[in-house]
TORSERO-46414 format. One line per 2 residues: number of its first residue (from 0); for each residue x, y, z of C-alpha. Coordinates in Angstrom, 1 decimal. Layout:
<sites>
NUM> X Y Z  ...
</sites>
This chain:
<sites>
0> 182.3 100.7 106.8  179.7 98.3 106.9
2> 177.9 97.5 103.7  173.9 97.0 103.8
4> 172.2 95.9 100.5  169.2 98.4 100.2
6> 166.1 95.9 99.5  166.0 96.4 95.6
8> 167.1 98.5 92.5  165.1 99.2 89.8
10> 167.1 100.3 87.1  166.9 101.9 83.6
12> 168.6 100.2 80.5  170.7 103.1 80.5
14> 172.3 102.8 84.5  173.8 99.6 83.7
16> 176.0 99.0 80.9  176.2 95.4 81.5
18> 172.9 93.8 80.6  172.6 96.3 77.7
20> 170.6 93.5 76.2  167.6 93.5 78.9
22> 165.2 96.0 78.5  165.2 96.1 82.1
24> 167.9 95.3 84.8  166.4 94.3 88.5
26> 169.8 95.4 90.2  173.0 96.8 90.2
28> 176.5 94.7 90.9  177.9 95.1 94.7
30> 181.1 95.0 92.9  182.1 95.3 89.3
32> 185.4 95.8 87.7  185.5 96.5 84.2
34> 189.4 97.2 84.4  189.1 100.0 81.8
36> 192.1 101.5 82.3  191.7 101.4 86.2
38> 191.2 99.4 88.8  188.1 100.5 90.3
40> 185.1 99.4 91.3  181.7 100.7 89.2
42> 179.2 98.8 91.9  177.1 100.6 94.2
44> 180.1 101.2 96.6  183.6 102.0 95.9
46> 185.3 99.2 97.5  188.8 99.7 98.4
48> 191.8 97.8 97.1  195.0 97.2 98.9
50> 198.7 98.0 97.3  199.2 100.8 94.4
52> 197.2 100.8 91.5  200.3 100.0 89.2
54> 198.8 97.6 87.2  198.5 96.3 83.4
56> 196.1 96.9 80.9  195.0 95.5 77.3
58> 192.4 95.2 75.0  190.4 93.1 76.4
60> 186.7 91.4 76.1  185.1 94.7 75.4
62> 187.6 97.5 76.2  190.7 97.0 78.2
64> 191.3 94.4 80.6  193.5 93.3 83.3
66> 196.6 92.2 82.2  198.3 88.7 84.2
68> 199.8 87.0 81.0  203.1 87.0 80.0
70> 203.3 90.3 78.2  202.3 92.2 81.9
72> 205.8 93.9 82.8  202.9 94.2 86.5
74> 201.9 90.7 86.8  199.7 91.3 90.2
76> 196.3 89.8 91.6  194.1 92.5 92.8
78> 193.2 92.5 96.5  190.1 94.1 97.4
80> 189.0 95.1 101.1  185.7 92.8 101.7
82> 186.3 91.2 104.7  184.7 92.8 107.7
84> 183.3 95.4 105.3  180.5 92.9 102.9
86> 178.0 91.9 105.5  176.9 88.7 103.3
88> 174.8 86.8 105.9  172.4 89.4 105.4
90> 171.8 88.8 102.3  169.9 85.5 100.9
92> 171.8 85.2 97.4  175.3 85.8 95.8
94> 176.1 85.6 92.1  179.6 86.2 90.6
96> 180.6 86.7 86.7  184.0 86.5 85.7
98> 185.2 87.0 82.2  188.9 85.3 81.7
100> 191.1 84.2 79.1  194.2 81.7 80.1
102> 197.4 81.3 78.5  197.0 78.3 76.2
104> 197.6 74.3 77.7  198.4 76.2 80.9
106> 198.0 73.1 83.4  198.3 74.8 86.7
108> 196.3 75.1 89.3  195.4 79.4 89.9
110> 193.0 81.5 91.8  190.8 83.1 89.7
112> 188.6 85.3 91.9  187.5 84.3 95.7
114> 187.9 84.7 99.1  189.1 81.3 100.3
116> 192.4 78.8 99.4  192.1 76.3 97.3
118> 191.9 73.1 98.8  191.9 74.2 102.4
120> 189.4 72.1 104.1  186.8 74.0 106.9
122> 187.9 77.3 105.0  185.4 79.9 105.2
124> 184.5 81.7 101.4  184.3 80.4 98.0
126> 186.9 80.5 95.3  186.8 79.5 91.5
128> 190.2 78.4 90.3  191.6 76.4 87.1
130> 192.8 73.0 87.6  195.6 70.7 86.3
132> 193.2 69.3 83.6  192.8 72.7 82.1
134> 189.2 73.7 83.1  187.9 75.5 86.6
136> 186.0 74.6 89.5  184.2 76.2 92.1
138> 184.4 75.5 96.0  182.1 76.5 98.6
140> 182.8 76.4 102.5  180.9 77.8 105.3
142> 183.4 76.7 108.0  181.7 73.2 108.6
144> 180.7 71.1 104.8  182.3 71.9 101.6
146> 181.0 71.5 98.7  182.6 71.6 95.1
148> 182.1 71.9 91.5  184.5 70.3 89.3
150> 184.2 71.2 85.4  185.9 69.2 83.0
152> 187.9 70.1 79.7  185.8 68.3 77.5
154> 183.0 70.5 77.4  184.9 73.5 80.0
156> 188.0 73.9 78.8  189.4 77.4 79.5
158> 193.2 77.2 78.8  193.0 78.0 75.7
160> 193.7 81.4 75.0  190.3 82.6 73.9
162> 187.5 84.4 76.3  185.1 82.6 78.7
164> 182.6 83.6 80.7  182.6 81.7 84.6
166> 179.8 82.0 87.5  177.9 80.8 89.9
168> 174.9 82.0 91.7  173.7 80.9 95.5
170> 170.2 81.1 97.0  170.1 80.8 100.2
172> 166.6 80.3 101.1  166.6 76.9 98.5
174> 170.1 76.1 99.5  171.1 75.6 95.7
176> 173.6 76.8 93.6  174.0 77.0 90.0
178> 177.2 76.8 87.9  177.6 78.6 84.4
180> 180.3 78.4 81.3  180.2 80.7 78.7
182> 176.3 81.9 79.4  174.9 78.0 79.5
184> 173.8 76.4 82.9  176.4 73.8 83.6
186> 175.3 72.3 86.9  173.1 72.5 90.2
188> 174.5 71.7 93.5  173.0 71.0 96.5
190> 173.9 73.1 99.1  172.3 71.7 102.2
192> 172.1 73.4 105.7  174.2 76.2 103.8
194> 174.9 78.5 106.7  177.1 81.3 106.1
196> 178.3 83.3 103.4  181.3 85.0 105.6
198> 184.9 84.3 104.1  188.3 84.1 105.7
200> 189.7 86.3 103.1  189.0 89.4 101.3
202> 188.0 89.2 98.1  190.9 88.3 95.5
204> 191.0 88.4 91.8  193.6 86.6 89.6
206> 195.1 85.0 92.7  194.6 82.1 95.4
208> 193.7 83.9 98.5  195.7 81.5 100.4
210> 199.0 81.9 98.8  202.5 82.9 100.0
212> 204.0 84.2 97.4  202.1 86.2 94.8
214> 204.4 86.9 92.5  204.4 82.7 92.0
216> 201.0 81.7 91.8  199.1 84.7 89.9
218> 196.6 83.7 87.2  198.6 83.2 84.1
220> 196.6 85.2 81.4  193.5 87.9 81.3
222> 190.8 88.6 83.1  187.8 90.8 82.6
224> 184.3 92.2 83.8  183.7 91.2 86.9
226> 181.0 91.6 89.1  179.7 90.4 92.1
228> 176.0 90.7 93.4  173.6 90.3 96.5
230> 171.0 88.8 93.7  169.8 85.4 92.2
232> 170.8 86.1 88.9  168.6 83.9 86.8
234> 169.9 82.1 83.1  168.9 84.7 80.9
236> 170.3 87.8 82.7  174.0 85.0 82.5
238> 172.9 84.2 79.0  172.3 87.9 78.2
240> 175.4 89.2 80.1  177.3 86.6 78.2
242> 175.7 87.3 74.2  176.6 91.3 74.9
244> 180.2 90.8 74.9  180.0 87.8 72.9
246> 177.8 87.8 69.8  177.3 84.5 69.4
248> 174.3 81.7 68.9  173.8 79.4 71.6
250> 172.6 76.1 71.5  168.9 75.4 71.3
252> 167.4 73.5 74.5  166.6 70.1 73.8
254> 163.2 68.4 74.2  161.4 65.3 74.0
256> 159.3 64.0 71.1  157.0 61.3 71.9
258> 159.1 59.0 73.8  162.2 59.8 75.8
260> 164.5 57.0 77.8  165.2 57.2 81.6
262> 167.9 55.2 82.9  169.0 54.6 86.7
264> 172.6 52.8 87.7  174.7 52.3 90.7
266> 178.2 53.4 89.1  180.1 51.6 91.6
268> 183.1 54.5 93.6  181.9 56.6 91.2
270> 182.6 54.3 88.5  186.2 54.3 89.7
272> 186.4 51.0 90.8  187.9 49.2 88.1
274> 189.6 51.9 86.6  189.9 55.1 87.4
276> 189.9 56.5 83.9  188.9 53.3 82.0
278> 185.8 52.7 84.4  184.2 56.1 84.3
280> 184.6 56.7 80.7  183.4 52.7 80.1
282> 180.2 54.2 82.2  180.0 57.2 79.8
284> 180.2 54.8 76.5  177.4 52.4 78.4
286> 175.1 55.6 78.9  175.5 56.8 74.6
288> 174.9 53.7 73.7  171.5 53.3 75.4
290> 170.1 56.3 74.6  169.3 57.5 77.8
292> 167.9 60.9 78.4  167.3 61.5 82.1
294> 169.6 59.5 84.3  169.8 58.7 88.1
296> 173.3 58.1 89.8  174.3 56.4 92.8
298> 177.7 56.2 94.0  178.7 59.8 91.5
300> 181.1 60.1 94.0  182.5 63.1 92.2
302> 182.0 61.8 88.6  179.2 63.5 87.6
304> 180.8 66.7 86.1  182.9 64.5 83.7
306> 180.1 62.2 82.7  177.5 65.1 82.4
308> 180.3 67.1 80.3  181.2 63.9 77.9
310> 177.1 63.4 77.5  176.8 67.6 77.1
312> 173.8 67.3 79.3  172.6 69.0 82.2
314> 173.7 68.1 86.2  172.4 68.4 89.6
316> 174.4 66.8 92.3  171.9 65.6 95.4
318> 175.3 64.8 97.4  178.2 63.3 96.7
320> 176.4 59.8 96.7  173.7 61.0 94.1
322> 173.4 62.9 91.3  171.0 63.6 88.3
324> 171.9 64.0 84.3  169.4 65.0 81.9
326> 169.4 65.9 77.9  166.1 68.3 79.0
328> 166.5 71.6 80.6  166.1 71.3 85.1
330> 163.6 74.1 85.7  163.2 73.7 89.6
332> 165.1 71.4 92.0  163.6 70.9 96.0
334> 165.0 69.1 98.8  163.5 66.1 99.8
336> 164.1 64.0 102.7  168.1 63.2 102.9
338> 170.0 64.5 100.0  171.9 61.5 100.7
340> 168.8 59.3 99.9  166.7 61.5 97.5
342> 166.3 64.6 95.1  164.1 66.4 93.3
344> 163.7 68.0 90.1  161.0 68.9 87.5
346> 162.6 68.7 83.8  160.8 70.1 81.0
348> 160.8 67.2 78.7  159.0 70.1 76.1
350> 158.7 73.6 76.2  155.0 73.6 77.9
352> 155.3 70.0 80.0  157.3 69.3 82.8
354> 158.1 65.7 84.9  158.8 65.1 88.6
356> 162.4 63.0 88.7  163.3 61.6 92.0
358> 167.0 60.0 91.9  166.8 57.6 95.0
360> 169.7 55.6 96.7  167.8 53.6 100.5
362> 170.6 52.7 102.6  172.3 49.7 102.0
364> 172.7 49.0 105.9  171.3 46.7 107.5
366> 172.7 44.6 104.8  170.7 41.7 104.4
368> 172.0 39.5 101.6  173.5 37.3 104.2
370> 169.8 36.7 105.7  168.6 36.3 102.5
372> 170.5 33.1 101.0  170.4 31.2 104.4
374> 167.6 28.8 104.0  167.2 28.5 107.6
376> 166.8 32.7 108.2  163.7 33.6 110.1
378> 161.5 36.0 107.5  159.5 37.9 110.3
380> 163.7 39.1 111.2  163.8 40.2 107.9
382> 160.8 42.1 107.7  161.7 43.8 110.9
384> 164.9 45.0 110.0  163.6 45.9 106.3
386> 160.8 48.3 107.9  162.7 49.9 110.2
388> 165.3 51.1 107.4  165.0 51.0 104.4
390> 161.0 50.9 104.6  161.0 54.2 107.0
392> 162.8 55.8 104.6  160.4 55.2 101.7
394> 158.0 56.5 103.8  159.5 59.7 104.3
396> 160.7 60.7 101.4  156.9 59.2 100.1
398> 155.7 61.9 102.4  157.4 64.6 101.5
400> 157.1 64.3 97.5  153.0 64.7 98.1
402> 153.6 68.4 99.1  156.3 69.1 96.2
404> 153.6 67.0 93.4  151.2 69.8 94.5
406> 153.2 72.8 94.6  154.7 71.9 90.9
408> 151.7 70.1 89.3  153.3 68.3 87.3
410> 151.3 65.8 85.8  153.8 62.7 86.0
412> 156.1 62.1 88.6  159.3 59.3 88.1
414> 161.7 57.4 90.9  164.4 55.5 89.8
416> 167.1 54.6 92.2  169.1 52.1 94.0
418> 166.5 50.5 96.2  169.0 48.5 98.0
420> 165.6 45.9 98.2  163.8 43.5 96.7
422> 160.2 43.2 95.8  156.7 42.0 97.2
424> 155.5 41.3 93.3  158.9 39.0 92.9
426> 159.4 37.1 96.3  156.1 35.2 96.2
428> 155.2 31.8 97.2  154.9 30.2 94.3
430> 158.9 32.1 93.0  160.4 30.7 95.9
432> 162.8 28.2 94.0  164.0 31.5 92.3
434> 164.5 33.6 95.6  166.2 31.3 98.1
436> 163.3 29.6 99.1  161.3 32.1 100.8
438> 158.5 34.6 100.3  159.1 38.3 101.5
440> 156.6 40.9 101.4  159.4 43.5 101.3
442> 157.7 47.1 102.6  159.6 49.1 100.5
444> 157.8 48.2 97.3  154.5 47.7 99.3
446> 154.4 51.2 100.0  155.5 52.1 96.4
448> 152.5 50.1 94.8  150.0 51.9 98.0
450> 151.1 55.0 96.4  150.1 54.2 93.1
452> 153.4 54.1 91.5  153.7 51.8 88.8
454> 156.7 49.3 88.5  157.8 49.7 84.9
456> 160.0 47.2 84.5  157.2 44.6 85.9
458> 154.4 46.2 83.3  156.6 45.7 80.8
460> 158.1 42.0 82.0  154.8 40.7 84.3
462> 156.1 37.1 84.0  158.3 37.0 87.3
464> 159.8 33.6 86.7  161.4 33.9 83.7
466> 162.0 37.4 83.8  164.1 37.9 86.7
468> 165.7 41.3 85.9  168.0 41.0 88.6
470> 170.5 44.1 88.6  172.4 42.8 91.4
472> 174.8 41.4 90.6  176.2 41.3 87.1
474> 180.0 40.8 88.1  179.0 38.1 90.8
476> 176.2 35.9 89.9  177.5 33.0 91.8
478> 176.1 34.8 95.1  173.2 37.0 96.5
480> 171.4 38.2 92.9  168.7 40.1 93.2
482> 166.3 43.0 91.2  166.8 46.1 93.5
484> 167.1 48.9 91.2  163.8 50.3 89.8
486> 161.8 52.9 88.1  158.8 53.9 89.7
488> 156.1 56.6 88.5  153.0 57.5 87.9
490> 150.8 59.8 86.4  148.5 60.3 83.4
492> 150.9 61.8 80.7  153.2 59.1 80.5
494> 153.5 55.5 79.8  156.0 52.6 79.9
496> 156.5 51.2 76.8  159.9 49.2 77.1
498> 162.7 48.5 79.9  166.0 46.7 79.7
500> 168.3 45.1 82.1  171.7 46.7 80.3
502> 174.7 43.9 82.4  177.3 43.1 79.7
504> 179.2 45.2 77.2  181.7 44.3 74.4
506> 184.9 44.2 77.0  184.5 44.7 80.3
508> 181.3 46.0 83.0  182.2 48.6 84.9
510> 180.2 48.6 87.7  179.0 45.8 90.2
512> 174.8 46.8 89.2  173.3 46.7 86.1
514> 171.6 49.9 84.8  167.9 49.7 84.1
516> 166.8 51.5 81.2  162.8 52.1 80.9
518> 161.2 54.0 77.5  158.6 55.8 78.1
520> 156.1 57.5 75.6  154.4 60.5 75.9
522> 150.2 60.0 76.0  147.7 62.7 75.4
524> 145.8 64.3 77.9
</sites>
């Protein structure tokens, strides 16, 4: 059999029982398994499942569920025959609920539903599975990138005996997914040049697809009403699905009032670098105790899941280098340039009025701090190499952030970033006894001012020779130092009103930048 998605379902309230909440449901699950008693599929095709149906059933989120705990005298993943028989790449989204609840302070690693191993690198499929810290992630694989989302037990803990709702949904034609706990949006990941949705595996539930012995290494608890569809499930149809079987309030959005803080920092390996517990959770305490409300990573390095989830806010990885929290909700992300180098998001800072944030990280080759403190260092070589990387790159990502400021109208737009660059407005003739005796018109923030963003820390702090605001480097100020880490923006509904180098703390600095924190306040229109 192969399986072709008709182009759209228009359903009734009454055809699907499982977003009894909508008045209206815009399709129908490929697959769904409500394990009521049996272990069939209610999707729009019966899909077949290998082995005998001798399973285990128990009361479960809503009626019965499928029984892998302890008290299963049939403790068996269920295998179902996808592979050959789902034509994916023809469709441009996927979206998966899962309903589960894991044996308390279980710490081991199990499939939960997928169609890949875990941890099998160049593995076709995806696959969400707990982990040893007792919460789940989600890995994604098309046979040539990976990409993974790593939840954390702080604010995703699912060993613990009680019902939780897990998903994800992918669009193909934006090359983002989304990530979802318990009907909330947890994260947004970049999935660039996405190109296939084909697995290596049919689809397994309760189990890692890749294991060799079954019998070992099935899920250790229940699991419950799951679906999979060829749709982009949006946040209320997971927030609906999720109140149906659970009753329960969620947690109002949160939103600006007149001001709100935006801070940008280099985190150093992912703030791993001097310590690899003690250094990320010294950048978490640096972040609460400044406030911030929209921040720009460099160097997440796989550390923005645990510092979005300590700080309860919302996450959009770029790539592994760069990453975006926020306290406000992310209502659209776009690609723009290298994901690498740049992002793009508009966050509703209130209900009615959205900003443009750009997280930015320029290359740090050509490194030129060598250049820079040798007094006898030609400046025209400096130029050159400075226009030819990290100046092109400006450009571009300049470029391409015109098209996305028209097609989301936002009124204000913000970059804040690792720069990896001086500035024009601090290496001046007459600040050259502060900036190793020489002038540099550096391009990068040349082309920033020519596009009429505003340096906000240099509004607020005009005076360049007293107020150095060097980010670089607060653990080694007896070399190159230097302010390369900025907030940029622009636009008529927002205003600077404060910055702050942020380079010491009460023990030690975790990272080798400081962060830059800017205030802004909202202005009428």
């Amino acid at each position: 059999m192969k399986f072709i998605l008709p182009v759209i379902f228009l359903l009734t309230l009454s055809s699907c029982e499982l977003f009894r909440p909508s008045p209206q449901v815009a399709s129908v699950p490929m697959i769904y398994f409500d394990f009521k008693g049996d272990c069939k599929s209610k999707g729009i095709e019966d899909f077949k499942t290998f082995g005998n149906q001798n399973l285990s059933y128990i009361p479960g989120i809503k009626d019965s569920c499928l029984n892998l705990s302890i008290t299963s005298p049939y403790r068996k993943p269920v295998i179902i025959r996808t592979k050959g028989d789902v034509m994916l790449d023809q469709q441009p989204y996927l979206a998966v609920i899962v309903w589960v609840k894991m044996a308390k302070n279980d710490l081991e690693t199990y499939g939960i539903i997928g169609n890949k191993s875990i941890d099998v690198e160049n593995e076709k499929g995806w696959i969400i599975s707990s982990t040893l810290e007792g919460s789940w992630q989600l890995d994604i694989c098309d046979g040539i990138q990976s990409w993974n989302y790593k939840a954390t037990p702080s604010r995703q803990r699912i060993n613990d005996n009680r019902w939780h709702q897990i998903g994800f949904s992918i669009d193909k034609t934006t090359n983002m997914a989304k990530t979802y706990f318990d009907g909330k949006m947890m994260g947004i990941i970049n999935l660039d040049n996405l190109s296939s949705f084909e697995a290596d595996y049919h689809l397994h539930i309760g189990c890692n697809p890749g294991s060799t012995d079954y019998s070992m290494d099935t899920f250790n608890g229940m699991i419950d009403e799951t679906g999979i569809w060829v749709k982009n499930l949006s946040e209320e149809e997971f927030r609906d699905s999720y109140l149906y079987f659970k009753n329960e309030k969620l947690p109002e959005q949160e939103y600006a009032e007149e001001e709100f803080k935006v801070l940008t920092w280099n985190i150093w390996n992912g703030g791993r670098q001097l310590g690899r517990t003690a250094g990320v959770q010294q950048i978490v305490n640096v972040i609460k105790s400044s406030g911030a409300d929209i921040i720009s990573l460099q160097e997440d390095f796989g550390s923005g899941e645990f510092i979005s989830d300590q700080l309860n806010y919302h996450f959009y990885r770029c790539s592994n280098n760069l990453s975006l929290l926020s306290r406000f909700p992310i209502k659209n992300t776009h690609h723009i340039y290298k994901p690498l180098n740049s992002g793009n998001a508009e966050i509703m800072i209130t209900p009615e009025e959205s900003v443009m944030f750009c997280p930015i990280w320029l290359s740090h080759n050509p490194n030129i701090k060598g250049l820079l403190v040798n007094t006898s260092a030609n400046t025209d070589t400096i130029l050159d190499i400075e226009k030819n990387s990290r100046g092109n790159e400006i450009k571009f990502i300049l470029s391409e952030l015109k098209k996305f400021n028209s097609i989301q109208n936002t009124k204000a737009i913000i970059l804040a970033g690792d720069y990896n660059s001086g500035s024009h407005v601090d290496w001046t003739e007459d600040n050259i006894n502060n900036k190793y005796n020489k002038a540099i018109p550096f391009p990068t923030s040349i082309l920033m001012e020519e596009n009429q963003f505003i340096d906000a820390y240099r509004k607020i702090y005009p005076d360049i020779y007293t107020n150095l605001g060097n980010t670089y480097s607060p653990l080694f100020r007896e070399g190159y130092n230097d302010r390369i880490d900025y907030v940029y923006y622009k636009g008529n509904s927002i205003e600077a009103i404060n910055a702050s180098v942020i380079d010491s703390t009460s023990s030690f600095f975790p990272s080798d930048h400081a962060a830059l924190l800017v205030t802004f306040k909202r202005t009428k229109n």
